[in-house]
N, CA, C and O atoms as a MOPAC input file, in Angstrom:
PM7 MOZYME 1SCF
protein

 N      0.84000 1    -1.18600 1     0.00000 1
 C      0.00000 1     0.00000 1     0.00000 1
 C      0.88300 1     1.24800 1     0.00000 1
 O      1.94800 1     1.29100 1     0.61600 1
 N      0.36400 1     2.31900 1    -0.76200 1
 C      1.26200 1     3.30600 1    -0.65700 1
 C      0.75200 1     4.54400 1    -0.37500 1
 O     -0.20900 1     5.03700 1    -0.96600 1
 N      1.62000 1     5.27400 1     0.87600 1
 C      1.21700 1     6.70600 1     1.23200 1
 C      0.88600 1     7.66000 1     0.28800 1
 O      0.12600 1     8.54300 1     0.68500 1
 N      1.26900 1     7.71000 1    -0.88100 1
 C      0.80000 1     8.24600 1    -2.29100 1
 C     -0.65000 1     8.94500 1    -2.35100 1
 O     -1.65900 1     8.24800 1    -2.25000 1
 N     -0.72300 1    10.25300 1    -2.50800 1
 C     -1.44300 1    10.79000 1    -2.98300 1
 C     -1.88600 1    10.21900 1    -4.14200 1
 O     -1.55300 1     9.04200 1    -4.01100 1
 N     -2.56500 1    10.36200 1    -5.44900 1
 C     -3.01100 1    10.18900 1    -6.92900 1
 C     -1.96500 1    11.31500 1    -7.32800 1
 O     -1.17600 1    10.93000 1    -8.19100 1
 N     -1.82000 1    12.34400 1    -6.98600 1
 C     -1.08000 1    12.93200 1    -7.31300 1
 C      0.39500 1    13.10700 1    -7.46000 1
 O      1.10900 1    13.93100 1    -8.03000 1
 N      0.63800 1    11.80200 1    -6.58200 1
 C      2.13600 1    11.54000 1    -6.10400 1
 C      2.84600 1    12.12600 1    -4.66100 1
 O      3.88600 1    11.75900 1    -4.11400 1
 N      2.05400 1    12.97900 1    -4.34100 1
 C      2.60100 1    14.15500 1    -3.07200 1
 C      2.39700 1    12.55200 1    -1.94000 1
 O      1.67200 1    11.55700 1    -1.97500 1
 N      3.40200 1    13.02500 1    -1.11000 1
 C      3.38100 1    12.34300 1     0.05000 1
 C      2.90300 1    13.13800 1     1.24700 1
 O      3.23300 1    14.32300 1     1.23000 1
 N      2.16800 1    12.70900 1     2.31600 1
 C      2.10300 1    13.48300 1     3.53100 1
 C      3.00700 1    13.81700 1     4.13500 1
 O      3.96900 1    13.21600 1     3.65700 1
 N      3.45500 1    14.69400 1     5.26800 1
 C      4.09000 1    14.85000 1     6.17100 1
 C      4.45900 1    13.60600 1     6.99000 1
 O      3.64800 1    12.81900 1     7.47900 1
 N      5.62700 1    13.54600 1     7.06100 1
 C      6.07300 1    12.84500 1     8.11400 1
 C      5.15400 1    12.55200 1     9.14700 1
 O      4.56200 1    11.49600 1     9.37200 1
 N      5.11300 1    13.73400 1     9.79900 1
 C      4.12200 1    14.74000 1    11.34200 1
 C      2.76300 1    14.87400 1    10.94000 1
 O      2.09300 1    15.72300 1    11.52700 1
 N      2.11900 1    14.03900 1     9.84600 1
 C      1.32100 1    14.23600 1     9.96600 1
 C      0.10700 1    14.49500 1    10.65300 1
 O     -0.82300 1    15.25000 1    10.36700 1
 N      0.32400 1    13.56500 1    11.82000 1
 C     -0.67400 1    13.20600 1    13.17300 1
 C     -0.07400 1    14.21600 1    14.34600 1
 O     -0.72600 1    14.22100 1    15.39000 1
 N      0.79800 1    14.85400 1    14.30400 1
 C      1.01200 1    15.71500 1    15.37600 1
 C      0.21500 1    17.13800 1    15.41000 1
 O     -0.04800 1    17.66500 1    14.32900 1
 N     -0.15700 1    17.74300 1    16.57200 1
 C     -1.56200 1    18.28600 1    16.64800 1
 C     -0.87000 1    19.54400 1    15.81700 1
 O      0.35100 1    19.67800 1    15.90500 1
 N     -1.51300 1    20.30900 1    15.14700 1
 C     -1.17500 1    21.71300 1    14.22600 1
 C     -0.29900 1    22.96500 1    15.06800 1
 O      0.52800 1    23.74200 1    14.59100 1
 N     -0.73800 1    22.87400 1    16.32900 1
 C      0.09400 1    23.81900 1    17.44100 1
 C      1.39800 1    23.43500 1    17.83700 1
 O      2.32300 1    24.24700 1    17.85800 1
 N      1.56500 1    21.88700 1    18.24700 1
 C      2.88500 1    21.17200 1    18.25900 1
 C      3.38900 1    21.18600 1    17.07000 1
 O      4.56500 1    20.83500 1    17.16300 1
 N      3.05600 1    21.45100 1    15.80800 1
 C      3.66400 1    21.68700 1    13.91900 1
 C      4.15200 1    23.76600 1    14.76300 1
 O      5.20400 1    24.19600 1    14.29100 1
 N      3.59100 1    24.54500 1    15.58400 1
 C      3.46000 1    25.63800 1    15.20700 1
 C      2.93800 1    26.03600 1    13.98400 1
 O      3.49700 1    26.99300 1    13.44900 1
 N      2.19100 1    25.62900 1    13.53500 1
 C      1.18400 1    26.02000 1    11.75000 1
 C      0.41800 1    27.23300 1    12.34500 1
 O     -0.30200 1    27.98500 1    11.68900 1
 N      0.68000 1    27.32600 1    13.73500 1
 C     -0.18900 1    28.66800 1    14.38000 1
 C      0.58200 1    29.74800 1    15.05700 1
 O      0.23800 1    30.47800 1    15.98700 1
 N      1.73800 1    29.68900 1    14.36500 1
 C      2.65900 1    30.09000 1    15.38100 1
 C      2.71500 1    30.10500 1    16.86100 1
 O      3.20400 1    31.06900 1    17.44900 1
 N      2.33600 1    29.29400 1    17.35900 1
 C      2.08900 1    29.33300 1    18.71000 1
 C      3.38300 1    28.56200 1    19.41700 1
 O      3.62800 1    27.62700 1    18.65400 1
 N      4.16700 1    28.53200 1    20.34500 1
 C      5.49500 1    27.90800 1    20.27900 1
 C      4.19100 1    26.99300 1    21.94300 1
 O      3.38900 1    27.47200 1    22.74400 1
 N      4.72100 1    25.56100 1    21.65000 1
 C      4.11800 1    24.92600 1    22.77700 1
 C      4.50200 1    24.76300 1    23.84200 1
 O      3.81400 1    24.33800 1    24.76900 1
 N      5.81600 1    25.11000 1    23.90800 1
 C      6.29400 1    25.23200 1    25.60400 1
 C      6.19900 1    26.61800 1    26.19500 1
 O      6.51500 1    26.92100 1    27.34500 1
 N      5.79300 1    27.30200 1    25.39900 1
 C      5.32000 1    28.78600 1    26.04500 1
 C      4.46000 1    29.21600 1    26.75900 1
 O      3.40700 1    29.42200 1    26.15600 1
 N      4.44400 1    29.53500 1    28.21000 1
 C      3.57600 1    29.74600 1    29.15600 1
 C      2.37300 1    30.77200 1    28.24800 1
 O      1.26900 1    30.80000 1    28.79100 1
 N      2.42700 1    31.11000 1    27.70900 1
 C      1.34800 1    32.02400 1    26.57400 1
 C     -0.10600 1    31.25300 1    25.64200 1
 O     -1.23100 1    31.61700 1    25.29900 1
 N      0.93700 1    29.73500 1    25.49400 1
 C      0.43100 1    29.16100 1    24.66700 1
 C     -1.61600 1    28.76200 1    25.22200 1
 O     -2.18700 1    27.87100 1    25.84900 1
 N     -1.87200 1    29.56000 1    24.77800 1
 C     -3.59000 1    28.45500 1    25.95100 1
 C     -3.68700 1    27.40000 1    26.13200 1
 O     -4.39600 1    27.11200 1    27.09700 1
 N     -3.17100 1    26.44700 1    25.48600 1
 C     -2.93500 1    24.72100 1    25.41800 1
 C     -2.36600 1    24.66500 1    26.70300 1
 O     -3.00500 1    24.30800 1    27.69200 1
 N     -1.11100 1    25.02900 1    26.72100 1
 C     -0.01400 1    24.73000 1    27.48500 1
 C     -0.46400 1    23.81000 1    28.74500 1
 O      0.20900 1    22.92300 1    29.27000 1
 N     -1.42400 1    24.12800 1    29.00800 1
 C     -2.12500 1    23.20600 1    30.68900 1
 C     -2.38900 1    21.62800 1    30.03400 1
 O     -2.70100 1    20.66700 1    30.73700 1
 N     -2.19300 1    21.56600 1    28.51100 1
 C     -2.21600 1    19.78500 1    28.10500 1
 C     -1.16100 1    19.23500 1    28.29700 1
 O     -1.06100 1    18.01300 1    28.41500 1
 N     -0.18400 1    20.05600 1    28.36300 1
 C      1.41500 1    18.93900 1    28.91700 1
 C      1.18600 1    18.78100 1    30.10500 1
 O      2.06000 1    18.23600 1    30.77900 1
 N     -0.08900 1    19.21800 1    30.75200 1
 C      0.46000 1    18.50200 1    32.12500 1
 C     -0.97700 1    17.43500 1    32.69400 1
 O     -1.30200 1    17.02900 1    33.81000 1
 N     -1.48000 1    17.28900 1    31.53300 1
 C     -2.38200 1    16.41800 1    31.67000 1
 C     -2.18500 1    14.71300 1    31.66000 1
 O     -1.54600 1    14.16000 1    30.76500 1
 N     -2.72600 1    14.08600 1    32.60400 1
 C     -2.46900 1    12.70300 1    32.80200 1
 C     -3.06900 1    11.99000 1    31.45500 1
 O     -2.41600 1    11.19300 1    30.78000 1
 N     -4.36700 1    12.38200 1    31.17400 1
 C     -4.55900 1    11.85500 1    29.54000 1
 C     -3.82000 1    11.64700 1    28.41400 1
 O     -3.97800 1    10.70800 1    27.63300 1
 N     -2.75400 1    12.80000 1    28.30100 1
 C     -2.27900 1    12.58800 1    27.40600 1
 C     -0.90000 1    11.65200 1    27.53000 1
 O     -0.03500 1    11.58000 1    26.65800 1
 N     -0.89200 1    10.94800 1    28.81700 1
 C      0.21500 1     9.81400 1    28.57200 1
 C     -0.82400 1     8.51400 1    28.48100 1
 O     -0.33700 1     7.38400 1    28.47000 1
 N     -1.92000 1     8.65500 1    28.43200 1
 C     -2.63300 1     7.37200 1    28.20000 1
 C     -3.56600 1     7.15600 1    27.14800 1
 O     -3.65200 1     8.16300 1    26.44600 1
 N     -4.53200 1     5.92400 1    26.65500 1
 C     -4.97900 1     5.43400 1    25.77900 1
 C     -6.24600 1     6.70200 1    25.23400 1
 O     -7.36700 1     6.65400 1    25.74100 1
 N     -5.98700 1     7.51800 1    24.43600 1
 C     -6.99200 1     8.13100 1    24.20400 1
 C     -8.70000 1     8.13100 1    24.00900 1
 O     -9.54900 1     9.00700 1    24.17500 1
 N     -8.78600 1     6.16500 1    23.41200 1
 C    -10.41300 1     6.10300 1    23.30200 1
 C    -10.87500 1     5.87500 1    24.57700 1
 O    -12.07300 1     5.71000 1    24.80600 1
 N     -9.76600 1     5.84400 1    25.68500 1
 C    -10.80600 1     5.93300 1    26.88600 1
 C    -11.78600 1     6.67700 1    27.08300 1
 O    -12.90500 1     6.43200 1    27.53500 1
 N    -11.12000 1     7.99400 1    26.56800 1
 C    -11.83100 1     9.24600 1    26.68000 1
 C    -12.94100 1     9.72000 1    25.67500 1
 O    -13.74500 1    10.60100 1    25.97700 1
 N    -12.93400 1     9.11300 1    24.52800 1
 C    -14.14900 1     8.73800 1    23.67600 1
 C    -14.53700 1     7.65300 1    23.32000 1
 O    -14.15000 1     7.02700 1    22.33300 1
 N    -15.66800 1     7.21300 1    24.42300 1
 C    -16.12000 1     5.76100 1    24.01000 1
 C    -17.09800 1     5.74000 1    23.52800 1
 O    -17.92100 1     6.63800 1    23.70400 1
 N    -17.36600 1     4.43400 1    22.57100 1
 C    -18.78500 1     4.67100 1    22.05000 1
 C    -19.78700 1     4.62000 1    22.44000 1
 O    -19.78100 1     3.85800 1    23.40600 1
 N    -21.02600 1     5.12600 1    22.19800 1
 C    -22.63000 1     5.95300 1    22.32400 1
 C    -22.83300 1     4.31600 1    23.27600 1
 O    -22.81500 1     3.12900 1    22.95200 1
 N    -22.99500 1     4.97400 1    24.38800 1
 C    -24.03300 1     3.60400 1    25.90700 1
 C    -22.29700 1     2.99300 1    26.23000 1
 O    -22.42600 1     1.98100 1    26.91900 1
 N    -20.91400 1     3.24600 1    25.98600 1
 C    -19.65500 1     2.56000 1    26.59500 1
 C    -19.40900 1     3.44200 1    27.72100 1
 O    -19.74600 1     4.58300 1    28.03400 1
 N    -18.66600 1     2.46400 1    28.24600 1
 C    -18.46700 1     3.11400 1    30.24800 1
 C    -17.52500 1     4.28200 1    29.89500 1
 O    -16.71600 1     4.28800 1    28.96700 1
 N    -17.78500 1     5.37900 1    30.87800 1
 C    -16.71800 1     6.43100 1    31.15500 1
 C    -16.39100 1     6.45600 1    32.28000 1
 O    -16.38700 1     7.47400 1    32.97100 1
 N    -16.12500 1     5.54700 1    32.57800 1
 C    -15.69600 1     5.09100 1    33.88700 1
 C    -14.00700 1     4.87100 1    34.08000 1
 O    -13.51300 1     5.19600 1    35.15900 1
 N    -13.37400 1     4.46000 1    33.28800 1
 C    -11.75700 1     4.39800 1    33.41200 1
 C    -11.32300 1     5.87300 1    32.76600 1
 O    -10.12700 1     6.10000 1    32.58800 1
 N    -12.21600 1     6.75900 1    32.46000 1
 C    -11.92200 1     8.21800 1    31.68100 1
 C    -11.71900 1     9.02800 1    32.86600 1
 O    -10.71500 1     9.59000 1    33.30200 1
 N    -13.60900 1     8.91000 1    33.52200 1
 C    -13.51800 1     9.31300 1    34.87600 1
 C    -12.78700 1     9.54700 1    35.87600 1
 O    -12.65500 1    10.58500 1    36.52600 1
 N    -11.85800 1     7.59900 1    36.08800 1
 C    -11.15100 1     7.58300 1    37.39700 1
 C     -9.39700 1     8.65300 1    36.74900 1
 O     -8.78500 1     9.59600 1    37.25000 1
 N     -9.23600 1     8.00000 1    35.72600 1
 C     -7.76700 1     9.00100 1    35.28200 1
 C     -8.02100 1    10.49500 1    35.37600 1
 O     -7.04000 1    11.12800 1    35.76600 1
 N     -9.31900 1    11.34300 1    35.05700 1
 C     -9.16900 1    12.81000 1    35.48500 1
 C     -9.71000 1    13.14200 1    36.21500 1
 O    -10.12500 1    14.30100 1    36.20000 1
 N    -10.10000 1    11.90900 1    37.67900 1
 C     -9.61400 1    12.57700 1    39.22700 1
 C     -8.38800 1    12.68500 1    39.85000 1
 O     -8.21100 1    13.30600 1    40.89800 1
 N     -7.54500 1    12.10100 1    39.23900 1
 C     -6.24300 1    12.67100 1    39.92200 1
 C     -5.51700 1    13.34700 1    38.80900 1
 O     -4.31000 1    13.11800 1    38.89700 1
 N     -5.82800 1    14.09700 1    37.79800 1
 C     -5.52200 1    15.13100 1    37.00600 1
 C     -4.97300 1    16.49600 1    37.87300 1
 O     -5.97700 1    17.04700 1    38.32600 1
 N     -4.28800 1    16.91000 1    38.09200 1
 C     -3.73200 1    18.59400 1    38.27800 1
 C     -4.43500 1    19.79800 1    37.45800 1
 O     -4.37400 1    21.00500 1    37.69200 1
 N     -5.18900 1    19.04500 1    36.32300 1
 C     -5.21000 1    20.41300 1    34.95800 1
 C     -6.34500 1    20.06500 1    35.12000 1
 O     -6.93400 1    20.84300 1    34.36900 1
 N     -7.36400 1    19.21900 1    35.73100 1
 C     -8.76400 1    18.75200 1    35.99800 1
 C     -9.69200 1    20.24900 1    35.34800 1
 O    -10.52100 1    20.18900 1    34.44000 1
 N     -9.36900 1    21.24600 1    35.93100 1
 C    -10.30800 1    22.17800 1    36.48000 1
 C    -10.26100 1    23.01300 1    34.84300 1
 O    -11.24800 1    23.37700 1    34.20500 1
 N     -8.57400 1    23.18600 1    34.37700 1
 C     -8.66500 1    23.74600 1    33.17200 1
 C     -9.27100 1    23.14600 1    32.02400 1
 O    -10.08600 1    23.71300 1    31.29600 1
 N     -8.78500 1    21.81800 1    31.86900 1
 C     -9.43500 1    21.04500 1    30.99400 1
 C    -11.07700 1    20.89600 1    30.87700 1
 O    -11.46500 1    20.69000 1    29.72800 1
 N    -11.69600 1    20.94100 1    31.49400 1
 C    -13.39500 1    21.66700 1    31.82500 1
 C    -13.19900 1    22.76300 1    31.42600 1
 O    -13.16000 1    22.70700 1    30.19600 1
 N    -13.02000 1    23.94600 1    31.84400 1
 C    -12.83400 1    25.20900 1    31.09300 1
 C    -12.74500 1    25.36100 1    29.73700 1
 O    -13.37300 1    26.11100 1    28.99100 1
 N    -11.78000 1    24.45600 1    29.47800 1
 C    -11.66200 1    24.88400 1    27.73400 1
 C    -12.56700 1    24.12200 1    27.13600 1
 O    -13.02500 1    24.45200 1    26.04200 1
 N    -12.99100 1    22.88000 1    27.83700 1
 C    -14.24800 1    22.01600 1    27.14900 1
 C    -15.51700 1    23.17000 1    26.77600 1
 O    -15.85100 1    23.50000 1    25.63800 1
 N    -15.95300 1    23.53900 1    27.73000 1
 C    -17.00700 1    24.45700 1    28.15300 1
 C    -16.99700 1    25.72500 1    27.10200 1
 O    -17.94200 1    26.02200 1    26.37100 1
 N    -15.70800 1    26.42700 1    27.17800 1
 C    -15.42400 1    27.98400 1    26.45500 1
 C    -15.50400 1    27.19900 1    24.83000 1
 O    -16.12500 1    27.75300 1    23.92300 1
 N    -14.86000 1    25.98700 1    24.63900 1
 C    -15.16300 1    25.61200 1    23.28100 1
 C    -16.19400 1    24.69900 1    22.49700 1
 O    -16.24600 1    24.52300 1    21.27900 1
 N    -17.14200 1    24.07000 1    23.65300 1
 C    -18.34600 1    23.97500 1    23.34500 1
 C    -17.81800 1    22.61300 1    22.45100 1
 O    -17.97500 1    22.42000 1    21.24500 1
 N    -16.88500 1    21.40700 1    23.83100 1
 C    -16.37100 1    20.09700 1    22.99400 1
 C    -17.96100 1    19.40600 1    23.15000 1
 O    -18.76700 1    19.81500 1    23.98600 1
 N    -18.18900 1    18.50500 1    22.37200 1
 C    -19.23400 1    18.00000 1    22.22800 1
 C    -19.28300 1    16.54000 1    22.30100 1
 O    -20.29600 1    15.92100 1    22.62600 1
 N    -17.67700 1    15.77000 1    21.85500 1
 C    -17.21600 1    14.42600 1    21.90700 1
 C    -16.40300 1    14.14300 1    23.15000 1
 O    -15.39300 1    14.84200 1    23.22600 1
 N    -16.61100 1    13.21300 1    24.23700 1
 C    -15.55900 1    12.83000 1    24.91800 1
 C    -15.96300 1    13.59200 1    26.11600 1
 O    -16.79600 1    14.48600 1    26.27200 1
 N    -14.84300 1    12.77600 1    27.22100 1
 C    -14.49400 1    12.84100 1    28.21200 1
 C    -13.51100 1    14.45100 1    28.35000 1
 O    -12.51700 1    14.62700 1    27.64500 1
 N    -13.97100 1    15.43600 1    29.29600 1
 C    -13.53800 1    16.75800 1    29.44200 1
 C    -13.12400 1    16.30500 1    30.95200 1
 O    -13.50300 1    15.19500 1    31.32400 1
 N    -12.36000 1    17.12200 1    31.83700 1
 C    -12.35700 1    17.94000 1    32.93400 1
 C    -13.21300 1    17.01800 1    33.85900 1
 O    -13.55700 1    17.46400 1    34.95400 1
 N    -13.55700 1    15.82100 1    33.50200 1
 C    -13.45300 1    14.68600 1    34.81300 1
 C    -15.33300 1    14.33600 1    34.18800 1
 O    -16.03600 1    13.42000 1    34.61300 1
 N    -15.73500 1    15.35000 1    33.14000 1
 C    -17.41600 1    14.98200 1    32.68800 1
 C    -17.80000 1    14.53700 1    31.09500 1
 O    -17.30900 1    14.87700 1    30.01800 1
 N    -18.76300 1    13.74000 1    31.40400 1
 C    -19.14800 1    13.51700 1    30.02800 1
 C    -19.59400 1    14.49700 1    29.31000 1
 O    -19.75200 1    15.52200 1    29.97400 1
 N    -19.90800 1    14.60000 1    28.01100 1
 C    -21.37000 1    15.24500 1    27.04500 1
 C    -22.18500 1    15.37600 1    28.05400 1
 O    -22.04100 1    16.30100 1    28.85200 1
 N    -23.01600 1    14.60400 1    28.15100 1
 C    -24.21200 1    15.08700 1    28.93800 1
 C    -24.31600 1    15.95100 1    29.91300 1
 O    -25.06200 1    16.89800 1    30.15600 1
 N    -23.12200 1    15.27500 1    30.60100 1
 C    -23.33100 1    16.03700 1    32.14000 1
 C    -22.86000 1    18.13900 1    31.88100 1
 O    -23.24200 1    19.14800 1    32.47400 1
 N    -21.95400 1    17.91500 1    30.78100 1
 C    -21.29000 1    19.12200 1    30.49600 1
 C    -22.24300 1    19.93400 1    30.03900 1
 O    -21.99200 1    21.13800 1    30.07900 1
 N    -23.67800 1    19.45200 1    29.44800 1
 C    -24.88900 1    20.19700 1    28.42100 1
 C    -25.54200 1    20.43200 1    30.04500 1
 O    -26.24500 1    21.43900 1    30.13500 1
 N    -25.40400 1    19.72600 1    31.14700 1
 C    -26.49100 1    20.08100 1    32.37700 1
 C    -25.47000 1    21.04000 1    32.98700 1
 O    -26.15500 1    21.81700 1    33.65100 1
 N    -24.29400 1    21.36000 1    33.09500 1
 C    -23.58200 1    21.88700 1    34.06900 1
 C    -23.89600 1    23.38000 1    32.85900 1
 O    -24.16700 1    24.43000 1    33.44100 1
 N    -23.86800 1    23.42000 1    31.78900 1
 C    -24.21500 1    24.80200 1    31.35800 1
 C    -25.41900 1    25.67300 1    31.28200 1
 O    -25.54600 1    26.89300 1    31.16900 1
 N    -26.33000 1    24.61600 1    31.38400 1
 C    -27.51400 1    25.15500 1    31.49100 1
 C    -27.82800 1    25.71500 1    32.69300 1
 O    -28.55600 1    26.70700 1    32.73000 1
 N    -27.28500 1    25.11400 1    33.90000 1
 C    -27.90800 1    25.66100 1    35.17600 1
 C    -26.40000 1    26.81700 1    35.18500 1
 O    -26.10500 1    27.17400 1    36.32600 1
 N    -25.54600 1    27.34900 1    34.12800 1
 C    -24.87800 1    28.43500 1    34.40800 1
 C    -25.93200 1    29.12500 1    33.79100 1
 O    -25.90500 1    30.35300 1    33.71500 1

């Protein structure tokens, strides 16, 4: 099988690395500036990501227990919330619970 475009172009190497870690935003990621910056210190991101999106009626229960002992718990909700994530495990809550925690804001 080949990485091959039809066109012949190949992807990036980096393809899968997030666009902010590329800087494609100029944003440098170890920069206390960066708004991300509170994801390097998230316990999620040293672990299995579909924990955190499981499928429609799957447990969020091993999502759950990893962002109670999170440090960035509180930010990671925040940016869920300010960006209106709609998939996945946020800041220690599901979808649902995140559509009830805004409404009664």
């Amino acid at each position: 099988m080949s990485l091959s475009n039809d066109d012949g172009m190949k992807p990036a190497d980096d393809w899968f690395v997030d666009p902010i870690i590329r800087r494609l935003f100029g944003v440098d990621p170890n920069s206390d500036t960066n708004p991300l910056a509170w994801q390097r210190d998230a316990i999620c991101s040293q672990t299995d990501p579909e924990a955190f999106f499981p499928e429609k009626g799957g447990s969020t229960r091993d999502a759950k227990k990893i962002c109670s002992g999170c440090d960035v718990k509180q930010k990671c909700l925040d940016y869920a919330l300010a960006n209106d994530e709609r998939f996945g495990i946020w800041g220690g809550l599901s979808e649902r619970e995140r559509r009830k925690l805004k409404r009664r804001a």
